[in-house]
C-alpha positions as CSV (number, residue, x, y, z in Angstrom):
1,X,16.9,-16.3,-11.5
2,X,14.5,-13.0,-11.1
3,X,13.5,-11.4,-14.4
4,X,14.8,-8.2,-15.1
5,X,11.5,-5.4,-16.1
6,X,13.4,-3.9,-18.5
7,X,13.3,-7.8,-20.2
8,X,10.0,-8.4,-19.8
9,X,8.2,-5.2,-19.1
10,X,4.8,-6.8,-17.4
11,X,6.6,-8.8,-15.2
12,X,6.1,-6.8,-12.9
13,X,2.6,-7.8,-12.3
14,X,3.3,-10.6,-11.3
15,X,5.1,-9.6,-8.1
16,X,2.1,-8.0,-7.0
17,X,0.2,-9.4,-3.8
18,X,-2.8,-11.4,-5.7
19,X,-5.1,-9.4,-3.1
20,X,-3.8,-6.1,-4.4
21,X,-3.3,-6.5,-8.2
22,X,-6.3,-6.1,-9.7
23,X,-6.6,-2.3,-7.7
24,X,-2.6,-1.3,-8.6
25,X,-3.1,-2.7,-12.3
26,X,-6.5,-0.4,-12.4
27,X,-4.7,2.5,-11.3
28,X,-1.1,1.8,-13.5
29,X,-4.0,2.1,-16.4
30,X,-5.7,5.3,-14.9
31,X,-1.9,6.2,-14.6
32,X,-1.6,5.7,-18.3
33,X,-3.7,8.2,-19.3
34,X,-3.4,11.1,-16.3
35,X,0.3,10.5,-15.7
36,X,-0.1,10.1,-11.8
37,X,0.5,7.3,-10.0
38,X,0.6,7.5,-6.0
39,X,-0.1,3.8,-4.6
40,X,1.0,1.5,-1.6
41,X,0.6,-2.5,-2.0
42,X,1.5,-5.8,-1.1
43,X,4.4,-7.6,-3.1
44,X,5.7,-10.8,-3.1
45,X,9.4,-11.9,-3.0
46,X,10.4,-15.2,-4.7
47,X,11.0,-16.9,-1.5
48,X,7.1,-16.0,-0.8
49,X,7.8,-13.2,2.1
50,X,5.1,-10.7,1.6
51,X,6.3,-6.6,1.6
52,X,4.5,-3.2,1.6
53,X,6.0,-0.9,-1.4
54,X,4.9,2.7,-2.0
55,X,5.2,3.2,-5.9
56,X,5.3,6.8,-7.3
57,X,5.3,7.1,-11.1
58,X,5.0,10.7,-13.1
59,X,4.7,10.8,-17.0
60,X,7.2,11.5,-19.4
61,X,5.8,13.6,-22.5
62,X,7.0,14.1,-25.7
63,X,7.0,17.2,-27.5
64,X,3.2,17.4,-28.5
65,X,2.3,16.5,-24.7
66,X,1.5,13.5,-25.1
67,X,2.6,10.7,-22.4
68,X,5.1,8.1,-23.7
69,X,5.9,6.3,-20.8
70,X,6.0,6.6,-16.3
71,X,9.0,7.0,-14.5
72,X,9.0,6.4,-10.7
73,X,10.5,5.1,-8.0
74,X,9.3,2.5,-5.4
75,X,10.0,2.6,-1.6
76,X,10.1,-0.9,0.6
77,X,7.7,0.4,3.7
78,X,6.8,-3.0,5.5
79,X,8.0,-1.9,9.1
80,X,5.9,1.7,8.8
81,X,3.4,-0.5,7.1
82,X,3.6,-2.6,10.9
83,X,3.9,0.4,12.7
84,X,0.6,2.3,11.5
85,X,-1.2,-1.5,11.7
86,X,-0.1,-1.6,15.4
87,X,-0.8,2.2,16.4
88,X,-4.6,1.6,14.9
89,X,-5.0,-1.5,16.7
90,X,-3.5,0.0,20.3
91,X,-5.9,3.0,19.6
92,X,-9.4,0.7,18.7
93,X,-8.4,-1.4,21.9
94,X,-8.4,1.9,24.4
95,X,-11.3,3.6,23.0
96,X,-13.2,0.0,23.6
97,X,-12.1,0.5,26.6
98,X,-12.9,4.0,27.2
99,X,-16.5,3.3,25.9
100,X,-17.3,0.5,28.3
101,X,-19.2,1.9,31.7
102,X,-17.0,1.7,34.5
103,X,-18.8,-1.0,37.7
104,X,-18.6,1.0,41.1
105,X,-19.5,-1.2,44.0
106,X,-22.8,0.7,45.7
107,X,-22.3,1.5,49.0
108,X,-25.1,2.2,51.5
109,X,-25.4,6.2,51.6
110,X,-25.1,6.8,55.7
């Protein structure tokens, strides 16, 4: 059964692609202090399937200023995630092509 954050508030961390964590847990502490958090990353589901999420947090201050805690919400993007992947590999592929010389058979100038 999946632990609820609100439980266990770092668990979290450990949905977070192994690739990806130590960058999102960097920027969850830069977060901590400048209240903006802006990031897309790998997760990983319990049955192992990997997803792209973009998380957005934005502080919650008390009355002195100072940040208590991030709210945010988190948006599932794996098929735009594809998408971009796919439009970036169609584009490398024709500008290869574009930069290679085209062969024109010589013909004898009459």
């Amino acid at each position: 059964m999946p632990v609820l954050i609100i439980e266990s508030p770092s668990s979290y961390e450990d949905i977070i692609n192994p690739d990806d964590r130590v960058h999102v847990l960097g920027k969850l502490e830069e977060a901590a202090q400048n209240g903006q958090f802006n990031e897309r990353f790998r997760i990983v589901r319990p049955s192992g399937e990997v997803r792209w999420v973009w998380a957005r947090g934005f502080p919650v201050r008390d009355s002195g200023g100072k940040i208590r805690r991030l709210v945010g919400t988190v948006l599932e993007i794996t098929a735009r995630k594809e998408a971009e992947e796919q439009v970036a590999t169609n584009l490398a592929l024709a500008q290869s092509s574009w930069a290679k010389p085209k062969r024109c058979a010589k013909r004898p100038l009459v």
